[in-house]
N, C-alpha and C positions, 0 to 999 in steps of 0.2 A: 602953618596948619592952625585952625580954628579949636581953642581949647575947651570952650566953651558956650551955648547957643540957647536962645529962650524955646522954652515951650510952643509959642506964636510962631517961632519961624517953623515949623511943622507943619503949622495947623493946614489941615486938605481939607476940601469941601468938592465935592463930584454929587451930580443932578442926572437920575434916568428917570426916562416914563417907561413904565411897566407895559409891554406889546404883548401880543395874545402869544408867542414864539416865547416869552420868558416864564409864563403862567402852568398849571397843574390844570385835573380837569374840574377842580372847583376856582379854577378862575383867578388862583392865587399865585404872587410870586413863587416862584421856586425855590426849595434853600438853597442847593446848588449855585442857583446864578445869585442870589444874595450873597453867598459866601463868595464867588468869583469877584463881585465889586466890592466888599468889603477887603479883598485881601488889593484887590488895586489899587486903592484910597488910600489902606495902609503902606501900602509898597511906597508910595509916591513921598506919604511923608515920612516915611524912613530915609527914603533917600533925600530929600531935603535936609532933613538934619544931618546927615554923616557926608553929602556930596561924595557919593559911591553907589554900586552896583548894589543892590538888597537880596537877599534871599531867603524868603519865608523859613522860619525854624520852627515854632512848634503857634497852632492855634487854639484860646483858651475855650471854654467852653460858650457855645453858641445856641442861647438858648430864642426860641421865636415867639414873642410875647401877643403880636397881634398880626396876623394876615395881610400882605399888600393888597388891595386887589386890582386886575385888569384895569389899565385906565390911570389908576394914581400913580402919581411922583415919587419918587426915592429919594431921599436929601440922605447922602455920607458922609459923616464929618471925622477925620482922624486928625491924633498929634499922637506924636512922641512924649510918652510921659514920664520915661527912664531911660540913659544907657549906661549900658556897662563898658567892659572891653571894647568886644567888635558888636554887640548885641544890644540891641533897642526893645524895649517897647511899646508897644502902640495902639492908645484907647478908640473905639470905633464906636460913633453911635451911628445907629439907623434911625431915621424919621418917613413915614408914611403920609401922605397927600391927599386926599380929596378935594381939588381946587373948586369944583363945582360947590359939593356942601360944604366948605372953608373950614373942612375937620383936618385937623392936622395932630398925628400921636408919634408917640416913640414904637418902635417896632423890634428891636433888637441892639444889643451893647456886646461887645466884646474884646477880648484882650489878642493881639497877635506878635509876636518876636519874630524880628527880624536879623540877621549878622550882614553887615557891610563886608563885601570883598573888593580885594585890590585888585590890581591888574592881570596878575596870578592866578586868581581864582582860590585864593587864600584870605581866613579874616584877617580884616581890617579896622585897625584903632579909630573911632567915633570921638565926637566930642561929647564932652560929660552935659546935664540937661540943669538949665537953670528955670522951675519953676516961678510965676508969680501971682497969682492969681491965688484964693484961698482955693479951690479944683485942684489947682494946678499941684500945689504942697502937699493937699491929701493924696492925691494919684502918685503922686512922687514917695513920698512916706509909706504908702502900703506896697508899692513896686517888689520891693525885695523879696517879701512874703509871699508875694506870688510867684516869684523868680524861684525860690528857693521851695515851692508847692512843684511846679513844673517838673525843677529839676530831680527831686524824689520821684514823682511817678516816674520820671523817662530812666529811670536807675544810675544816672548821672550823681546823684550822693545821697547821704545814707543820711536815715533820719532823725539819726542823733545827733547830725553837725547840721542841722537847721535850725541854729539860734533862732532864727528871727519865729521861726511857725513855734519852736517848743514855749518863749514866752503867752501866744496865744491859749497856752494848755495848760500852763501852770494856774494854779490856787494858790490865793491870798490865804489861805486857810487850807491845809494840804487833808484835815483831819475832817472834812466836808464830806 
């Protein structure tokens, strides 16, 4: 078994053109189907890294910064930027296309966890993530924080055993 895997061996990249069937009635992607490819992307690199069955466990917040429209390209790019136990991380960016006016922007970023299962249908121990890139270290270093934001809202633990968020709250100066 594989103890350990780069960040690179994740990395997915998936390409849709935007059909009048994926669009709203201003002509824009839809979030729905954004979020269906972004959770495939991520799927895919989850299971790269863990060589295992994936199954979405919690999606981070997905916010839509700029419109696809009818006609442009979708470029999805995911990796694995943490695992735990049986549970991964996995950063997604969206890129939007205009090939004809050679505009190309960011459209959407977001966070998804996924848990590797066995053959059982039970989690499954992943390999730990070796960042290298300075992305890679930052993504890696703020992972927990997010892991441990997650797991407070979903009432999974309590928010006083979240080292890692309570140093975000503490003052250098408590009398401020």
């Amino acid at each position: 078994m594989v103890l350990q895997k780069f960040v690179k061996d994740s990395l997915t990249t998936m390409t849709e053109l935007v059909l009048p069937n994926d669009t709203n009635t201003l002509n824009n992607l839809m979030g729905g189907k954004m979020m269906h490819w972004m959770d495939i992307v991520s799927a895919i690199a989850a299971q790269k890294h863990s060589n295992r069955i994936v199954v979405t466990a919690s999606v981070d917040n997905v916010s839509f910064a700029q419109p696809i429209k009818l006609g442009n390209v979708v470029t999805l790019r995911a990796q694995v930027t943490r695992a735990f136990t049986s549970s991964m991380e996995v950063f997604i960016e969206v890129w939007g296309e205009d090939i004809p006016a050679g505009q190309r922007y960011i459209s959407n970023k977001a966070f998804f966890t996924f848990v590797a299962m066995d053959q059982n249908g039970k989690p499954a121990h992943v390999p730990e993530v070796v960042p290298e890139t300075e992305e890679e270290k930052a993504l890696y270093a703020s992972a927990l924080r997010r892991r441990q934001l997650r797991l407070v809202l979903a009432g999974r633990m309590k928010p006083h055993d979240a080292s890692e968020l309570k140093a975000l709250f503490e003052l250098e100066n408590p009398e401020v």
